[in-house]
C-alpha positions as a printed NumPy array, in Angstrom:
array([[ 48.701,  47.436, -54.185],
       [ 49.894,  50.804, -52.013],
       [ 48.541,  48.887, -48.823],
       [ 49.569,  45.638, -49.526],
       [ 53.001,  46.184, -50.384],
       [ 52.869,  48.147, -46.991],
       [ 51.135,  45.224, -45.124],
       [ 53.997,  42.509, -46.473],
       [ 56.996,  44.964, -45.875],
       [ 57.911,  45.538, -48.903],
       [ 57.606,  49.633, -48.595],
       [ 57.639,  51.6  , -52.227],
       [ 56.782,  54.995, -53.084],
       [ 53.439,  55.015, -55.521],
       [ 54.961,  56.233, -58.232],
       [ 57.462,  52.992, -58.277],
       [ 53.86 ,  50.958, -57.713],
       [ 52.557,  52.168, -60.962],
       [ 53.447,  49.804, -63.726],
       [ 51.691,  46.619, -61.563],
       [ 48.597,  48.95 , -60.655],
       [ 48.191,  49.245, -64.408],
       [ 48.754,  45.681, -65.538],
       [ 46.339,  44.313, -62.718],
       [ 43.747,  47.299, -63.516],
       [ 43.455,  45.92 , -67.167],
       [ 43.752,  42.2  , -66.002],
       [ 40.839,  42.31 , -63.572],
       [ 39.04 ,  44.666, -66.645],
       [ 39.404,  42.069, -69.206],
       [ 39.481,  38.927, -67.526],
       [ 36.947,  39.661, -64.684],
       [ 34.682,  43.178, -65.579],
       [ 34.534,  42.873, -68.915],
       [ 32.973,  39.047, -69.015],
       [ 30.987,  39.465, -66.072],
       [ 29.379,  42.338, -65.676],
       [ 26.249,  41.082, -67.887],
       [ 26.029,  37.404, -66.632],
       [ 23.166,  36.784, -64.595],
       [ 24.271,  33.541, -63.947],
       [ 27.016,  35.156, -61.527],
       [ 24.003,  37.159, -59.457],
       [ 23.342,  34.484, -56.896],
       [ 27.518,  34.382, -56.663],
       [ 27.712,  38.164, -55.856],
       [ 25.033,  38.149, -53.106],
       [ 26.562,  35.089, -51.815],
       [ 29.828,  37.136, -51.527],
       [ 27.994,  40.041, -49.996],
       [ 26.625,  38.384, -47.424],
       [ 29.794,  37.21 , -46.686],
       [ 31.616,  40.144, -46.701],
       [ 28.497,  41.503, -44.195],
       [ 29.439,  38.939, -42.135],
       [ 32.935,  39.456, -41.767],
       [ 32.896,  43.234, -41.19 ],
       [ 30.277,  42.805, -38.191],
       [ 32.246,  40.287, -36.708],
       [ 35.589,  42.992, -37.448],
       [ 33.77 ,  45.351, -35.636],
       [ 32.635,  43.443, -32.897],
       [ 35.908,  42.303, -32.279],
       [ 38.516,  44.676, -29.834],
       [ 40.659,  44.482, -32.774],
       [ 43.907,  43.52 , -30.814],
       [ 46.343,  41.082, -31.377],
       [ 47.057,  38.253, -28.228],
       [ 50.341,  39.321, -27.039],
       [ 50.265,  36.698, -23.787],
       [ 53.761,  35.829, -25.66 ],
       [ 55.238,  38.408, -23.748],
       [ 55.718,  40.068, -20.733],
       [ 52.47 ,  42.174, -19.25 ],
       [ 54.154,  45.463, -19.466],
       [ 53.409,  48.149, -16.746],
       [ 53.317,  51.668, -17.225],
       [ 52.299,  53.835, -14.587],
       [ 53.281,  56.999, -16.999],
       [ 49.515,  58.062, -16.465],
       [ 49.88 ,  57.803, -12.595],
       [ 52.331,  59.711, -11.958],
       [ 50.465,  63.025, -14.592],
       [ 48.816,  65.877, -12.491],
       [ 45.437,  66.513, -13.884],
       [ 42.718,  69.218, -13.872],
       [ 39.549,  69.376, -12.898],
       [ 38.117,  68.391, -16.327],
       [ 40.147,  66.06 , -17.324],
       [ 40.536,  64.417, -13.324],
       [ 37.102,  63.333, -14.036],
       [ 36.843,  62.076, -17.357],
       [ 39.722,  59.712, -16.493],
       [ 38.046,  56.978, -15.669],
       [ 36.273,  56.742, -18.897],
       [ 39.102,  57.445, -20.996],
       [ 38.806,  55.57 , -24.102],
       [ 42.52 ,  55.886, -24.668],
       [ 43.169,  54.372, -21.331],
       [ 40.153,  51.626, -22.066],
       [ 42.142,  50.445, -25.185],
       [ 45.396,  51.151, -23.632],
       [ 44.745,  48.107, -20.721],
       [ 44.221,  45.54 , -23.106],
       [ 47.995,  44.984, -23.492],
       [ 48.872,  46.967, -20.717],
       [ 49.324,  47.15 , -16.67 ],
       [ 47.933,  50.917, -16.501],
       [ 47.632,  51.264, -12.126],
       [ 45.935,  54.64 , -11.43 ],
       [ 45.577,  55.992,  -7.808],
       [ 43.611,  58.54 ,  -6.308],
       [ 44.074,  61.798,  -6.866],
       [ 43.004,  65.03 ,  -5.053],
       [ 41.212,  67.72 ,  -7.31 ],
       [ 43.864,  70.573,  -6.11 ],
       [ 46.828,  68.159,  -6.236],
       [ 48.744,  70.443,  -9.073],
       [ 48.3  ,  73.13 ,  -6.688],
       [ 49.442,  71.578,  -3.53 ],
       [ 52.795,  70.431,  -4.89 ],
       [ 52.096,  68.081,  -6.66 ],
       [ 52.507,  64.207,  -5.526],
       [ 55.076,  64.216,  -2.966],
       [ 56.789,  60.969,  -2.242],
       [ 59.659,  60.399,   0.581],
       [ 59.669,  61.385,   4.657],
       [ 58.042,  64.272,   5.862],
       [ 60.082,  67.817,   5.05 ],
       [ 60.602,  70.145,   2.299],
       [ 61.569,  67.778,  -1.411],
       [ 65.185,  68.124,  -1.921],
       [ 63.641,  67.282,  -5.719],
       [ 61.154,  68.363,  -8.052],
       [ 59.994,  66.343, -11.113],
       [ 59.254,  68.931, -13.932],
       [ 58.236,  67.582, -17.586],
       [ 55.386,  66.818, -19.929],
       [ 54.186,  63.2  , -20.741],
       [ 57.913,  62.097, -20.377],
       [ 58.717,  63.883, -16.519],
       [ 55.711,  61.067, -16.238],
       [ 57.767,  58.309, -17.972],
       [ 60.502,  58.571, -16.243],
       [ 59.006,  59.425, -12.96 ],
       [ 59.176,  55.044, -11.888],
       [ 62.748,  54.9  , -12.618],
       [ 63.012,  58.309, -10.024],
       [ 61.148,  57.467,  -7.505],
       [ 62.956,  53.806,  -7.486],
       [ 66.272,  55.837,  -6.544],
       [ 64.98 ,  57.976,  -3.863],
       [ 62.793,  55.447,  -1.973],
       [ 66.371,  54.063,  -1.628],
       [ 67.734,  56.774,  -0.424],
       [ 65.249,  58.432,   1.337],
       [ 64.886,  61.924,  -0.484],
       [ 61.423,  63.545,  -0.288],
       [ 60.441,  64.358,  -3.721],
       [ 58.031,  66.343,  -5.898],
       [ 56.484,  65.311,  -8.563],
       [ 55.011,  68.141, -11.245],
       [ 54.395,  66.642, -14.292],
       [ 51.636,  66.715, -16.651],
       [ 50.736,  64.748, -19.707],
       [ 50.456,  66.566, -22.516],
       [ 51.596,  69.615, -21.113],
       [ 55.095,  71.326, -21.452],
       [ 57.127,  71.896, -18.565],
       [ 58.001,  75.571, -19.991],
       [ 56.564,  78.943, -18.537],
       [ 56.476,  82.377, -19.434],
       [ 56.972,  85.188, -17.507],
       [ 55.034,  86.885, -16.436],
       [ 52.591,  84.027, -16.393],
       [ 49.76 ,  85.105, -18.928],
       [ 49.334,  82.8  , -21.589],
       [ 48.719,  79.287, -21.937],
       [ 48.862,  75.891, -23.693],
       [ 46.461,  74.13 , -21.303],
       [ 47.141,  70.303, -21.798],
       [ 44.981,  68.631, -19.241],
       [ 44.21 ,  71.935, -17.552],
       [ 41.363,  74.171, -18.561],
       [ 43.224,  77.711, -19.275],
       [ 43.321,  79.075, -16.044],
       [ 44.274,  76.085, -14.27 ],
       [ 47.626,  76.167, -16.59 ],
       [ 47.812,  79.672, -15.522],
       [ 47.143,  78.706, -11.941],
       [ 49.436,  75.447, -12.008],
       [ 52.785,  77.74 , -13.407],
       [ 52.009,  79.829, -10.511],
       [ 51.872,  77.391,  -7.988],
       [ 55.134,  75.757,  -9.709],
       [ 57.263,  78.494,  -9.559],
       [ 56.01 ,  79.617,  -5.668],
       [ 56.542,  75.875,  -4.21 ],
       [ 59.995,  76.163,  -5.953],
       [ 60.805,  79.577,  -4.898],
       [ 59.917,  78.367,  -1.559],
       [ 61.335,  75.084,  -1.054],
       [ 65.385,  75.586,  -3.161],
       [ 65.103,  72.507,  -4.272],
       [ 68.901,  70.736,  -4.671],
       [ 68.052,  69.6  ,  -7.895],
       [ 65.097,  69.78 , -10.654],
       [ 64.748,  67.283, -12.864],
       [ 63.031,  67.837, -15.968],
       [ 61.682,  65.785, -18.722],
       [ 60.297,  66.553, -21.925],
       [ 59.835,  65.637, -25.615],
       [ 62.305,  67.626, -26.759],
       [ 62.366,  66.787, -30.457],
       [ 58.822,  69.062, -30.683],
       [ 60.753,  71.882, -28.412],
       [ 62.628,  74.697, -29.444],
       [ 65.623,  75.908, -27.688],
       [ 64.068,  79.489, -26.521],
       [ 61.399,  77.807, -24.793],
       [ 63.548,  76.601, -21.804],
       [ 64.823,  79.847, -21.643],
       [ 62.102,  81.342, -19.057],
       [ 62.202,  78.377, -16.694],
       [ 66.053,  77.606, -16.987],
       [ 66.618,  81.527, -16.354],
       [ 64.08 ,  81.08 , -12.881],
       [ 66.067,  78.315, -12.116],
       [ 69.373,  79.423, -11.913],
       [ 67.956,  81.013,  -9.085],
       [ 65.979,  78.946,  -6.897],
       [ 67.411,  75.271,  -7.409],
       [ 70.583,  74.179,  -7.182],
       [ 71.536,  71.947, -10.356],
       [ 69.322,  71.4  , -13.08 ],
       [ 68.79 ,  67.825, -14.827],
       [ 67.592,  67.61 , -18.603],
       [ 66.832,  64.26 , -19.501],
       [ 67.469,  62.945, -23.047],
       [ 64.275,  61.32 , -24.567],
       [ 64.585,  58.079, -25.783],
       [ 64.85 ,  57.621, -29.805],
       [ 60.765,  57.508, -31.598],
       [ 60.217,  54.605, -33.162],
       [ 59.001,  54.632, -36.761],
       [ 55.535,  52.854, -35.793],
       [ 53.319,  55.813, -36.283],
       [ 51.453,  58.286, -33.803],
       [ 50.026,  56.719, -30.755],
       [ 50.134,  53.364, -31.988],
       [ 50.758,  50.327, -29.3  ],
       [ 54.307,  49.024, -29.35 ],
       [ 53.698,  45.736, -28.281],
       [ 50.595,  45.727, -30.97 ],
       [ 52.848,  46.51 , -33.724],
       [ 55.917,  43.945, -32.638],
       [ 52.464,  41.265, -32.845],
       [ 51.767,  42.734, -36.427],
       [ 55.516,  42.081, -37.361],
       [ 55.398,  38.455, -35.946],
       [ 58.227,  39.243, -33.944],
       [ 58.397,  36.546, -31.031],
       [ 59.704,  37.123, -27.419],
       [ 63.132,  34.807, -26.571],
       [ 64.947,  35.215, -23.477],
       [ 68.421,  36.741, -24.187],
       [ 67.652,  38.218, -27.848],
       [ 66.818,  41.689, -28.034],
       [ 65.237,  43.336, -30.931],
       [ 65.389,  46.809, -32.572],
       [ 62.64 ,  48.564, -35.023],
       [ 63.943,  51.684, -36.87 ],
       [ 63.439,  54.822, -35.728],
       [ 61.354,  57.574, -36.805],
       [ 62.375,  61.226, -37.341],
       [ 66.152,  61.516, -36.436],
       [ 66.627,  64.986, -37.56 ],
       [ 64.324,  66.28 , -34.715],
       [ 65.381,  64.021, -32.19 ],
       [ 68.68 ,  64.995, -33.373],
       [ 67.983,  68.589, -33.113],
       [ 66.759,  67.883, -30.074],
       [ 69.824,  66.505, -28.327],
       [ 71.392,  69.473, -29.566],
       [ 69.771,  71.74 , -27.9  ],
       [ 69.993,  70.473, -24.522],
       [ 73.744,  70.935, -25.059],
       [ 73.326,  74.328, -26.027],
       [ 71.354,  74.83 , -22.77 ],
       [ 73.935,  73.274, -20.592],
       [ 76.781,  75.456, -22.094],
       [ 74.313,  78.722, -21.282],
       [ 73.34 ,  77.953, -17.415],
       [ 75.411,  77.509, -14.887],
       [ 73.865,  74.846, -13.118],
       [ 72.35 ,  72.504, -16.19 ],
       [ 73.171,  69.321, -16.895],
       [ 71.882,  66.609, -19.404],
       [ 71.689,  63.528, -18.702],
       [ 71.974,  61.167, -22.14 ],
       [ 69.815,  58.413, -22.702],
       [ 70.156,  57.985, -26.578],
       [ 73.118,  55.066, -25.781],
       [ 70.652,  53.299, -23.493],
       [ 68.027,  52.366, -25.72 ],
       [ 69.902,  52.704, -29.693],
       [ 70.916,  50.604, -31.927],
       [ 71.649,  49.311, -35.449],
       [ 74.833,  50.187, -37.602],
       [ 73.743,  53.246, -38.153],
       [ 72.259,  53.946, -34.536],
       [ 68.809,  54.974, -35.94 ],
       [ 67.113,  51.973, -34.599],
       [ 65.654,  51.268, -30.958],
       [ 65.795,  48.851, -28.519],
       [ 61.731,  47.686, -28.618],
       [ 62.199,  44.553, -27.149],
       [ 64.334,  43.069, -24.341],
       [ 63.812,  39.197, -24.163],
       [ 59.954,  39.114, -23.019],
       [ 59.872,  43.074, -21.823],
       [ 58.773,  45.378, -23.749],
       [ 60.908,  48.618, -23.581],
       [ 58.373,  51.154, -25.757],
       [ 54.907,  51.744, -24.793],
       [ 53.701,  53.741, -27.71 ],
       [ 56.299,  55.344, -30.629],
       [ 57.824,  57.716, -28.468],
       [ 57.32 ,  56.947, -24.679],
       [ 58.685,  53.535, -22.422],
       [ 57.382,  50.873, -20.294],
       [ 58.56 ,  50.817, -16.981],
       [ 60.58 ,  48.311, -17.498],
       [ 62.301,  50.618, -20.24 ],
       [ 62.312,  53.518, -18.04 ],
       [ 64.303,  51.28 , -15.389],
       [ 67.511,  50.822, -17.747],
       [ 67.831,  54.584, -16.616],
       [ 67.711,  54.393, -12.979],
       [ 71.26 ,  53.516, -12.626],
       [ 71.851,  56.672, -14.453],
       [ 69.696,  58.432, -12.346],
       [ 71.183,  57.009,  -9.044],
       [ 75.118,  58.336,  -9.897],
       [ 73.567,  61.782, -11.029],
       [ 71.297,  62.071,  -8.099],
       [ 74.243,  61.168,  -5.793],
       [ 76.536,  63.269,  -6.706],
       [ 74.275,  66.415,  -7.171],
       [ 72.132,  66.028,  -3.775],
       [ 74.333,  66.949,  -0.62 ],
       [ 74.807,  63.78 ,   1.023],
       [ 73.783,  65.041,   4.69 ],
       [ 69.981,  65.637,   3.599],
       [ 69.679,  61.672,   2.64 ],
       [ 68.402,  59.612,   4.861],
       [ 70.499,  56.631,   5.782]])
């Protein structure tokens, strides 16, 4: 009854479930148990239904287990691309399981990556010279890395890439400890090194960072923000887009297949979202952080991509694109409704003489 009522939308606490769990329990005793249970005429019935029910759960398994979404638009997200990557984890990539399941609904381009690239860096895109921007962020400086790197091809700014999924874009100083991500230990140790020297080093015009800040507290930008204010010009904190209420890791265009919700050109949809009073937190405390450092800014997103009366639903669906890639992180087609947001920021905070005409 619990997973039905779940399964046909019609979402109820158990408690609320308990009268009908009771009625059917003494239903299927008396009417089906209780008559049954010593007929042997009914034997050949049940084994008939087992092998059935063998049947179907082979074929279940077989199976991928994935809806057909050719209704839509193939979404692309290059979020993985764009993610530095240790040693380890460089070469398990290929055989990613996540990534396996992932390119059944998705465009998922990878590209070659050299084993020393987070301490080179990073992936540097634009003319030769020293980047006039760094890209700083966990799985979302990845997200939002497209919608970037669309503005400064554009205009010609070399840029740095140094993001890493799973990973927080913090530090602390002195650099000895570590939340590794997709680094063993020492190559987190090694990578916040290298950070902070090809930053001291290059005084960049503006850092951009990008992070999930609803699991964040407000002291842990503290570290980095405070190195900052001393070796980049401006600062950029991106917003994160509202979660969706789809639960963790779960496919977004999966889930819009599961709610029979069909693509039309010019109708957008909206699913509710999922845990406002973080992501509300959140938003909160990149305000807090731009009233502490001088040269912080945030840059909102929540208008882009919310919705509803309330605004505590997101925009999932844009006629045949689909804006989410899993609960919390977007296509690139989502991440492009930022890029003209990105394009007036970057403007006015990079000196117009080091852009290329």
């Amino acid at each position: 009854m619990i997973v039905l009522a779940e399964l046909l939308g019609r979402k109820a606490t158990p408690w609320l479930l308990c009268i009908p769990i009771l009625l059917l329990g003494a239903l299927s005793y008396y009417l089906v148990e209780t008559p049954s249970r010593r007929n042997r005429r009914l034997l050949p019935v049940i084994a008939g239904g087992y092998a059935v029910a063998i049947c179907l759960a082979v074929a279940v398994a077989r199976s991928n287990g994935h809806y057909d979404t050719s209704a839509f638009g193939r979404p692309t997200v290059t979020l993985v691309s764009y993610g530095l990557r240790g040693s380890g984890s460089l070469s398990g990539l290929k055989s990613n399981p996540f990534l396996d399941i992932m390119r059944i609904s998705y465009e998922v381009p990878d590209r070659v990556r050299p084993a020393d690239e987070f301490l080179q860096g990073g992936l540097i895109s634009g003319p030769e010279g020293t980047p006039r921007i760094v890209v700083l962020g966990d799985s979302h400086g990845c997200m939002w890395a497209s919608a970037i790197r669309t503005v400064i091809e554009t205009r010609g700014i070399t840029t740095s890439f140094q993001a890493a999924e799973a990973t927080k874009p913090f530090i602390d100083l002195p650099v000895d400890r570590s939340r590794a991500g997709v680094f063993t230990a020492q190559e987190r140790i090694d990578f916040d090194k290298a950070r902070m020297a090809w930053i001291a080093r290059w005084k960049p015009d503006l850092v951009i960072i990008g992070n999930r800040w609803s699991l964040s507290l407000e002291s842990d930008a503290d570290p980095l923000l405070e190195f900052l204010e001393s070796h980049a010009g401006h600062v950029l904190l991106v917003e994160q887009p509202p979660e969706l209420d789809i639960g963790d890791g779960r496919s977004a265009i999966q889930w819009l297949c599961y709610q029979r919700l069909q693509p039309r050109d010019g109708i957008r949809h909206y699913l509710p979202a999922s845990d406002t009073e973080a992501y509300e937190r959140g938003r909160s405390a990149l305000r807090n952080l731009a009233k502490r450092y001088r040269n912080v800014t945030v840059m909102p997103t929540y208008d882009l991509y919310a919705g509803g009366a309330d605004g505590h639903e997101a925009l999932v669906l844009d006629g045949k694109n689909v804006v989410y890639f899993d609960e919390d992180h977007l296509t690139d087609y989502g991440a492009q409704l930022a890029a003209p947001r990105f394009e007036a920021i970057i403007s006015d905070l990079v000196p117009a003489e080091l852009i290329t005409p």
